[in-house]
C-alpha positions as CSV (number, residue, x, y, z in Angstrom):
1,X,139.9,57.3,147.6
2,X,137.3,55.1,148.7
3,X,135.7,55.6,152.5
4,X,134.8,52.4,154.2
5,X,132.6,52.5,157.4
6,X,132.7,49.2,159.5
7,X,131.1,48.4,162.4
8,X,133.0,47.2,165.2
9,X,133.0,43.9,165.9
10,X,136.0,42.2,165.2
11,X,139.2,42.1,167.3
12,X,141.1,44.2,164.7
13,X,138.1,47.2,165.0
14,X,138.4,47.6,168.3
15,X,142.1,47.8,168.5
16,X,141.8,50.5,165.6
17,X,138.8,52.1,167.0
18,X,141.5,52.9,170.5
19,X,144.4,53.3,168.4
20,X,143.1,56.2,165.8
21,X,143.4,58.6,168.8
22,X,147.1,58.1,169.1
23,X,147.3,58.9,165.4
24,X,145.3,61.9,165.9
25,X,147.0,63.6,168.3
26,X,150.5,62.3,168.0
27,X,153.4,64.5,169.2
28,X,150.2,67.0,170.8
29,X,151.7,68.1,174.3
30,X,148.2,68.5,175.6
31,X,146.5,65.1,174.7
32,X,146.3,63.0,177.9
33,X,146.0,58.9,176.5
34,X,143.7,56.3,178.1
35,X,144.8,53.0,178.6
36,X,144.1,51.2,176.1
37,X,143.3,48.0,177.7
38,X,140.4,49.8,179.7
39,X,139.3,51.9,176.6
40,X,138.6,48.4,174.5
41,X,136.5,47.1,177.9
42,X,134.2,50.0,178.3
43,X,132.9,49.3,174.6
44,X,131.9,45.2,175.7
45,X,129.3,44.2,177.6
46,X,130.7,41.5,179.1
47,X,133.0,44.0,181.2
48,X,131.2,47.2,181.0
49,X,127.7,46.7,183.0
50,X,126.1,50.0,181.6
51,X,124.6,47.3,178.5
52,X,122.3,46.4,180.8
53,X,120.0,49.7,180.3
54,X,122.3,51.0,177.6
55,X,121.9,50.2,173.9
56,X,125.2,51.1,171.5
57,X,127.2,50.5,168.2
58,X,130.2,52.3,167.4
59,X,132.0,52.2,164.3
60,X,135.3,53.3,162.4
61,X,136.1,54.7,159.4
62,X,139.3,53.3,156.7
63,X,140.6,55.3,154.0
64,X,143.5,53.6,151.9
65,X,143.3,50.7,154.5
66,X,144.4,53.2,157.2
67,X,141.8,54.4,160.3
68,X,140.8,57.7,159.9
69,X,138.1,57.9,162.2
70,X,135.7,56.6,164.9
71,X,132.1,57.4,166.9
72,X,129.9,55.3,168.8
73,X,126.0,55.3,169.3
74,X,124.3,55.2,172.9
75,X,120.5,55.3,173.6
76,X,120.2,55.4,177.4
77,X,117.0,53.6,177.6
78,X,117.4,54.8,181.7
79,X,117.5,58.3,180.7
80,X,115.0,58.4,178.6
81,X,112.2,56.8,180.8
82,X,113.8,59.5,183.3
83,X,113.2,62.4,181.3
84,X,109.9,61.1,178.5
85,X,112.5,62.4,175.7
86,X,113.8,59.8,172.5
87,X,117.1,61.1,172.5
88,X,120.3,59.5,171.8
89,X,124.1,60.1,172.3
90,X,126.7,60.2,169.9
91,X,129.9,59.1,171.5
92,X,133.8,59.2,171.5
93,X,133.9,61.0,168.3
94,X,137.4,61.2,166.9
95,X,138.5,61.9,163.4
96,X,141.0,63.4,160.9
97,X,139.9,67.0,159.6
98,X,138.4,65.5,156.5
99,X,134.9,66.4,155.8
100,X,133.5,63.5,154.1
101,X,134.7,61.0,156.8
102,X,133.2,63.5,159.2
103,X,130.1,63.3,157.2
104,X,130.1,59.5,156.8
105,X,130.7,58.7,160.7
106,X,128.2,61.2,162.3
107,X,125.1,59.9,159.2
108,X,125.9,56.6,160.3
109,X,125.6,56.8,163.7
110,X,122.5,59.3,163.2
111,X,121.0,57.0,161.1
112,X,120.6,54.0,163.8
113,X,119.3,55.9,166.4
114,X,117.3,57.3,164.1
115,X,116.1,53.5,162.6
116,X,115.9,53.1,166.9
117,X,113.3,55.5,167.3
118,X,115.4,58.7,168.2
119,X,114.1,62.0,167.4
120,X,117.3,63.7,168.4
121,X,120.9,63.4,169.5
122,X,123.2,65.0,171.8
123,X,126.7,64.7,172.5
124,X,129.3,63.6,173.1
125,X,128.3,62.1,176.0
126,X,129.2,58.5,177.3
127,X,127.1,55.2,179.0
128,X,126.8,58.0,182.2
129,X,127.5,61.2,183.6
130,X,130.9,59.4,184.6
131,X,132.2,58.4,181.4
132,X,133.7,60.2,178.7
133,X,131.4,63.7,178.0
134,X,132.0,67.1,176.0
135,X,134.2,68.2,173.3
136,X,136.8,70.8,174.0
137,X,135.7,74.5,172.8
138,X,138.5,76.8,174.2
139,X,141.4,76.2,176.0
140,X,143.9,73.9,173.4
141,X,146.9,75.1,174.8
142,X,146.4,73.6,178.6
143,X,146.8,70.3,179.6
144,X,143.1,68.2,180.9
145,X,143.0,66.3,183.5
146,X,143.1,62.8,183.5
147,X,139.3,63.0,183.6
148,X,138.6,65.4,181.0
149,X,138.3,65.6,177.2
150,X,140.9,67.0,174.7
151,X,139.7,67.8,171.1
152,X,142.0,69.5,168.5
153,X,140.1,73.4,167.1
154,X,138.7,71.7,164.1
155,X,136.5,69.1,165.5
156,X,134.0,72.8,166.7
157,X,134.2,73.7,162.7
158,X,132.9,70.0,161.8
159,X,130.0,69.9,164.1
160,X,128.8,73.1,163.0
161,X,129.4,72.2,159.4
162,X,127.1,69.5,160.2
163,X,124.0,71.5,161.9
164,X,124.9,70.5,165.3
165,X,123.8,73.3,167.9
166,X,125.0,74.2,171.2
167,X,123.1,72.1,174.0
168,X,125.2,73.6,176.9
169,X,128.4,74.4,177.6
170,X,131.1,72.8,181.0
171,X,133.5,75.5,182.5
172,X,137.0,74.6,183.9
173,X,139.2,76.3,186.1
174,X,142.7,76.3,187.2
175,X,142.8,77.5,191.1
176,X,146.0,79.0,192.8
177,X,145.9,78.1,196.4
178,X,149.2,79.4,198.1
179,X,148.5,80.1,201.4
180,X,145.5,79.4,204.1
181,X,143.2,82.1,203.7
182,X,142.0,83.1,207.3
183,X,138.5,83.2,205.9
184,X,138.3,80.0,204.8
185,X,140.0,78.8,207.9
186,X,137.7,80.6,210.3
187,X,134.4,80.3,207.6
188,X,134.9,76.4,208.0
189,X,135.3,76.0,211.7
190,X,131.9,77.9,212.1
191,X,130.3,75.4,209.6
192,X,131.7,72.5,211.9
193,X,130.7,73.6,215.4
194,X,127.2,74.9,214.1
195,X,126.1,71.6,212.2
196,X,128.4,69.6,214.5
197,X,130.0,68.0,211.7
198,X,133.4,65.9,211.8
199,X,135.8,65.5,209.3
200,X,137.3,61.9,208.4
201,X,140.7,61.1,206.9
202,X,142.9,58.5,205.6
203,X,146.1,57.7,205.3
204,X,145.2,54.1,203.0
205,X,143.0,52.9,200.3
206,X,141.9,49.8,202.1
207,X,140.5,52.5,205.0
208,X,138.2,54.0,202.3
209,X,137.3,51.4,200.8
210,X,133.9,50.6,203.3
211,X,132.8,54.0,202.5
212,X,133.4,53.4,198.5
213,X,130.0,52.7,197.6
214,X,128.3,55.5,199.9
215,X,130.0,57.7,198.2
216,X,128.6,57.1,194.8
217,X,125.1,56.8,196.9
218,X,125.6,61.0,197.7
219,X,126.8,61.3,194.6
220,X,123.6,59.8,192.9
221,X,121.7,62.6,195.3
222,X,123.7,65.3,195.2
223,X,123.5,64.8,190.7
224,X,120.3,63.7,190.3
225,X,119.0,67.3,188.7
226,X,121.5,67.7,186.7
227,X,121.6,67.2,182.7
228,X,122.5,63.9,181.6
229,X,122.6,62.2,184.7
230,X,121.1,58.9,185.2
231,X,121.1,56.6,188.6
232,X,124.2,54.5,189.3
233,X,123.1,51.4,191.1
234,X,124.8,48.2,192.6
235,X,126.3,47.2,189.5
236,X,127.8,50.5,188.3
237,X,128.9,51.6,191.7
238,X,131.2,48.3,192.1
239,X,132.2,48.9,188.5
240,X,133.3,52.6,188.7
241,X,134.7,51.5,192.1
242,X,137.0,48.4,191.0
243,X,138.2,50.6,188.2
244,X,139.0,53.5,189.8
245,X,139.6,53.1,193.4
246,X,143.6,52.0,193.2
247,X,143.6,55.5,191.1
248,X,143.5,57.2,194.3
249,X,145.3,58.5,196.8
250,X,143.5,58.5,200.0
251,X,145.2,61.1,201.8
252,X,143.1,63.4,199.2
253,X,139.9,62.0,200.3
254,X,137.9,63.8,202.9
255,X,134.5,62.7,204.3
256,X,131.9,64.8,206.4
257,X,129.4,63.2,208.8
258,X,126.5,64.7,210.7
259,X,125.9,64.6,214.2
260,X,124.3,61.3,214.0
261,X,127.8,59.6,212.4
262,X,126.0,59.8,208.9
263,X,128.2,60.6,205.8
264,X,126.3,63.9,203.9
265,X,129.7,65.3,201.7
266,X,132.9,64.0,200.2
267,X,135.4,65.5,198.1
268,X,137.9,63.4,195.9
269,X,140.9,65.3,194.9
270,X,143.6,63.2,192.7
271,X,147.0,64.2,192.2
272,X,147.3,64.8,188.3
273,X,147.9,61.5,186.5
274,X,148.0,63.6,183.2
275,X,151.9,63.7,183.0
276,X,152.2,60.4,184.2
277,X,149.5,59.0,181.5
278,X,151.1,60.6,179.0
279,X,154.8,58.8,179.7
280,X,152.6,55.4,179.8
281,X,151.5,56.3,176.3
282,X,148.1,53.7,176.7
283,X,149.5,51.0,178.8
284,X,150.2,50.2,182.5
285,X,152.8,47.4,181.9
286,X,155.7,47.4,181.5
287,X,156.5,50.6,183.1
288,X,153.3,52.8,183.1
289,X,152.2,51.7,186.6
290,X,155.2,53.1,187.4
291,X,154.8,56.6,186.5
292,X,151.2,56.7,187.7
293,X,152.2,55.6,191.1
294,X,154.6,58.0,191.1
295,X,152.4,61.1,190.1
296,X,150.0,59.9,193.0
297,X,152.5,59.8,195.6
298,X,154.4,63.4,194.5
299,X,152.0,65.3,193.4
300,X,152.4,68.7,191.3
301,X,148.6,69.5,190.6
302,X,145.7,68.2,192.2
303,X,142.6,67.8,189.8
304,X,139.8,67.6,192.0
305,X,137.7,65.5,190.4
306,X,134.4,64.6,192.5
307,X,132.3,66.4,194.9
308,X,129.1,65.6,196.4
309,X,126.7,66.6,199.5
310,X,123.1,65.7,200.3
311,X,120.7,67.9,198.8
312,X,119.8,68.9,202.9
313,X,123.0,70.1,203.0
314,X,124.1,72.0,200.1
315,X,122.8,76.0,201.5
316,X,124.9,74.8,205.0
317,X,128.0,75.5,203.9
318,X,129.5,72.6,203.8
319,X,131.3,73.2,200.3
320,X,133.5,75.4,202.6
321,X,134.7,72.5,205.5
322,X,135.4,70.2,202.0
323,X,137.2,72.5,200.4
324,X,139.4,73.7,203.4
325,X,140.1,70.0,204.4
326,X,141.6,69.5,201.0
327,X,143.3,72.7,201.0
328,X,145.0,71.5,204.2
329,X,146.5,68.5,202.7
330,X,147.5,70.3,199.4
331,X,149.9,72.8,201.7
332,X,151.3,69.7,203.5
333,X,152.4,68.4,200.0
334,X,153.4,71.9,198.8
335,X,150.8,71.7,196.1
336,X,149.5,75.1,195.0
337,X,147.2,74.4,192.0
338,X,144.0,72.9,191.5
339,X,142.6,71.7,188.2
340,X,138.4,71.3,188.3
341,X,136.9,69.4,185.9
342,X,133.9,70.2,184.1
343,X,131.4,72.5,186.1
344,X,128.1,73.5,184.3
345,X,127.7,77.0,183.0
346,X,124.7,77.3,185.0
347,X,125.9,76.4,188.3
348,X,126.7,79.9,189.4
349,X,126.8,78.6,193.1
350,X,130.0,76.6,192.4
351,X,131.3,79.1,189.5
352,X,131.2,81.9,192.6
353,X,132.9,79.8,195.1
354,X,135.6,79.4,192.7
355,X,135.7,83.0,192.0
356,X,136.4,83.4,195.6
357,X,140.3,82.4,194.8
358,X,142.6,83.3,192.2
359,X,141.8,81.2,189.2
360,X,141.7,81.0,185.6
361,X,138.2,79.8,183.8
362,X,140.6,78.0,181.0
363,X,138.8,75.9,179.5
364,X,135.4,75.1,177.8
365,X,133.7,71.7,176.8
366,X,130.5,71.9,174.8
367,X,127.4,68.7,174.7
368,X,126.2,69.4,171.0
369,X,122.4,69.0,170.0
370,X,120.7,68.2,166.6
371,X,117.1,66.9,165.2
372,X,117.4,63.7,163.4
């Protein structure tokens, strides 16, 4: 049975490139779809602005005229000049468990990076720190949020099958927040009068939407150590910001300002579209607005999915005032769990602060490394 690779460039590979994942994971209680229609745009780029200082191919692979399998190719020229290193990404990996498409995907996407220079490659990771990044090590049996990953056990086997090493590893955590804690109450109201900080809050998206684009301008502070992470400018922002910012509801927002009326922190909690994606099954019409509008307006689970303070800030507490702001707002919905997304293994600072409530460290997302 032959194995045909093909680039993708025509209307059909695109379609199959978004569509293999449904194959893959059909009837899986834990896979959380995209949308299809915003899947196929991220991989143009006439829609998806990241071309401009990211170079990629992606390809997919048939077997008896059926898809079996996909991966993409990213060389984050931005990244690179950031960090001196000629390293590339491998991207949006999906496949059967069938070792010779495995094998034929991954040498053909190491093989142009390679052919562009790359010594090495790392992944999955996506266009930026805000795009699709890890595959799922532990923790099959729990539901991601919306922003996470979900890989089936055998895609670990494959990559070690095929020399890929462990580059480093993203915790996640399920939190159980009934009840105000008195300490976190009385621990964030000494924060606020000490640094004379005020809290902002919203009750609709068109209030937050003046303060979109500071957000992401923290954001690219508060991340710019961290692995992987390139700068978001203009472009990007309004990009991540048109797509994302109807996702929201603002109520789960919360913004901190100084004593000069300057944002430092935000924290963006979303109530957990995963159910809701899941009943839309890749599309938003006819009816799968409809069940993520409804998820955002009666929320079970919040997934908190971004939070950032200025680098002046961070050893001031202020992790505390964002958290308790949120918690607030979670009792007045009679929401008592949390889902984080991806925290690094090394960030002990936010790893303890979840400590500090009952949890469960659930699940495990691993960036994969090899030589090329």
């Amino acid at each position: 049975m032959k194995i045909e690779i093909k680039e993708v460039v025509e209307k059909k590979h695109f379609n199959d490139f978004v569509n293999v994942q449904f194959s893959i994971y059909k009837n899986n209680k834990f896979w959380v779809p995209p949308i299809k229609k915003d899947e196929i745009k991220a991989l143009k780029s006439e829609f998806n602005p990241a071309f401009r200082f990211c170079k990629a191919k992606f390809w997919v692979a048939y077997k008896d005229n059926k898809c079996v399998g996909r991966i993409g190719a990213i060389i984050n020229e931005q990244y690179n000049k950031k960090t001196g290193e000629k390293v590339g990404r491998f991207t949006r990996a999906e496949f059967f468990n069938d070792d010779e498409v495995v094998r034929q995907l991954f040498e053909t996407a190491e093989k142009w990076l390679s052919e562009q220079g790359m010594t090495s490659v790392q992944g999955p990771l996506g266009f930026t720190n805000l795009d699709h990044q890890g595959m799922l090590v532990e923790g099959f049996d729990h539901l991601p949020s919306a922003a996470s990953e979900y890989h089936l056990p055998y895609y670990k086997e494959q990559m070690v099958r095929l020399g890929y090493e462990k580059e480093i590893d993203w915790l996640e955590f399920r939190l159980f927040l009934e009840g105000m804690p008195e300490k976190a109450k009385r621990g964030a109201e000494i924060v606020m009068q000490r640094s004379n900080l005020t809290v902002k809050s919203f009750k609709k998206t068109a209030e937050l939407q003046p303060y979109s684009v500071q957000l992401f301008e923290i954001l690219n502070e508060a991340f710019d150590e961290l692995p992987f992470v390139v700068q978001l400018d203009k472009q990007m922002i309004d990009y991540y910001v048109n797509r994302y910012l109807l996702l929201l509801n603002p109520e789960f927002v919360k913004l901190v300002f100084n004593e000069e009326q300057q944002l430092i922190a935000f924290i963006l909690g979303v109530p957990s579209l995963s159910e809701g994606l899941q009943k839309a099954n890749g599309s938003i019409f006819p009816f799968g607005w409809c069940y993520l509008k409804r998820a955002l307006n009666h929320p079970k689970v919040i997934d908190l999915m971004l939070t950032g303070i200025l680098p002046k800030y961070q050893a001031k507490g202020v992790t505390a005032v964002l958290f308790y702001e949120l918690h607030k707002v979670m009792e007045k919905f009679g929401v008592t769990e949390m889902e984080t997304t991806g925290v690094f293994e090394t960030n002990q600072k936010v790893i303890q602060n979840w400590k500090n409530y009952e949890h469960l460290q659930h699940k495990r997302k691993r960036c994969w490394k090899k030589n090329i």
